[in-house]
C-alpha positions, 0 to 999 in steps of 0.5 A, a space after each residue: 267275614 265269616 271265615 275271618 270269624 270262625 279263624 279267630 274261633 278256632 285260634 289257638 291258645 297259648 300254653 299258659 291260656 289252656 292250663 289257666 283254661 283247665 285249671 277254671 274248669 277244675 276249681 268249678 268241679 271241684 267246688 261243686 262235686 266231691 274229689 272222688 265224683 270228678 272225672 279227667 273225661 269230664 274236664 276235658 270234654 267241658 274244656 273241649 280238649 282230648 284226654 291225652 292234652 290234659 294229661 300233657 299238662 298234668 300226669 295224674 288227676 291228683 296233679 291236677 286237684 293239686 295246680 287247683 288248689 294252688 291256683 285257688 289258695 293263690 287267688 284266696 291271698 290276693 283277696 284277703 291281703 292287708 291293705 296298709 294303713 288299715 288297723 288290723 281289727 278293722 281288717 280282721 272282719 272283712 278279711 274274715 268275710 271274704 274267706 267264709 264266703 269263699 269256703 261256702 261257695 266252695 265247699 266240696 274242694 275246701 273238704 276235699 284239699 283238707 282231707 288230702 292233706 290229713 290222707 298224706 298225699 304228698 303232692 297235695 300237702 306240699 300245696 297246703 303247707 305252702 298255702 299256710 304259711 304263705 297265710 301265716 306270713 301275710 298275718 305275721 307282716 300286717 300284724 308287724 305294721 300295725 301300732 296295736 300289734 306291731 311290738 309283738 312282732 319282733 317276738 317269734 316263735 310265740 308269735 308265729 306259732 300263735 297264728 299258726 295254732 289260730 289258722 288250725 282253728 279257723 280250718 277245724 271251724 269251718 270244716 265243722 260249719 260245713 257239717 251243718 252247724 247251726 251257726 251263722 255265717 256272722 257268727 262263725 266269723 266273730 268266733 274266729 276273729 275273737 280267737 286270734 285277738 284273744 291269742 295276741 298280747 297288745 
């Protein structure tokens, strides 16, 4: 029984099991500490894995912050996804919660893919262009769905570019509230949802 036991502890796992394996243990670091204060060793030291099969799976340690923030923006979507049916404002609050729940718990790997970006690590930026407009698309569509707004989604670029000027002021918030601004939680979360009813014409 216990060399059956230690078989399916030792079991190997398949490719798409370890990156997925990495990946958990980078976006805990990263949420945690700051880039720079991250280290490949460590990784691969709390995923029990050698160095070299990290770097198998990722060249460089910016490749790798990069599959993080992917991997994180992916699960940010999926959470903050309209549900049909559902009046946009209604929607707008939750959505809003979850996301700065999120930015807090994730602090330090929120700053950091943002200042990559502002950096012009192009790895980096081509994740955080894809990450927003992938953002802007999910808004654009349930604001196309909703009798409120859905007139005005067949008027881009106005449209288009009002959420897009709405997503830079929700990020430049936050990043500030990071800082230590004085505002609540709640507070910052009315802010920006009275910023973007205020950029739509209903």
């Amino acid at each position: 029984m216990a060399g059956k036991q230690g078989e399916r502890t030792r079991r190997r796992l398949s490719t798409e099991e370890r990156r997925e394996q990495l990946l958990s243990v980078g976006a805990r670091l990263f949420s945690e500490s700051p880039y720079d204060e991250v280290w490949i060793e460590q990784v691969a030291e709390i995923a029990g894995v050698s160095r070299g099969l990290l770097y198998h799976y990722f060249p460089t340690k910016r490749d790798f912050f990069a599959a993080v923030v992917e991997r994180e923006s992916g699960r940010m979507l999926a959470m903050t996804a309209a549900v049909p049916g559902i009046p946009v404002r209604e929607q707008l609050t939750a959505g809003l919660d979850t996301y700065l729940e999120y930015v807090s718990a994730h602090a330090h790997g929120y700053r950091a893919f943002h200042r990559a970006d502002a950096a012009g690590d192009q790895s980096v930026r081509k994740v955080y262009q894809r990450a927003l407009a992938a953002q802007e698309r999910q808004i654009l569509a349930a604001l196309a769905a909703d009798p409120e707004f859905g007139a005005q989604a067949g008027e881009p670029p106005d449209l288009s570019l009002a959420v897009r000027g709405w997503l830079a002021f929700t990020t430049a918030v936050c990043l500030e509230w990071l800082r230590g601004s004085d505002l609540s939680r709640e507070q910052v979360r009315d802010l920006c949802a009275r910023a973007l009813l205020g950029v739509l014409r209903p």
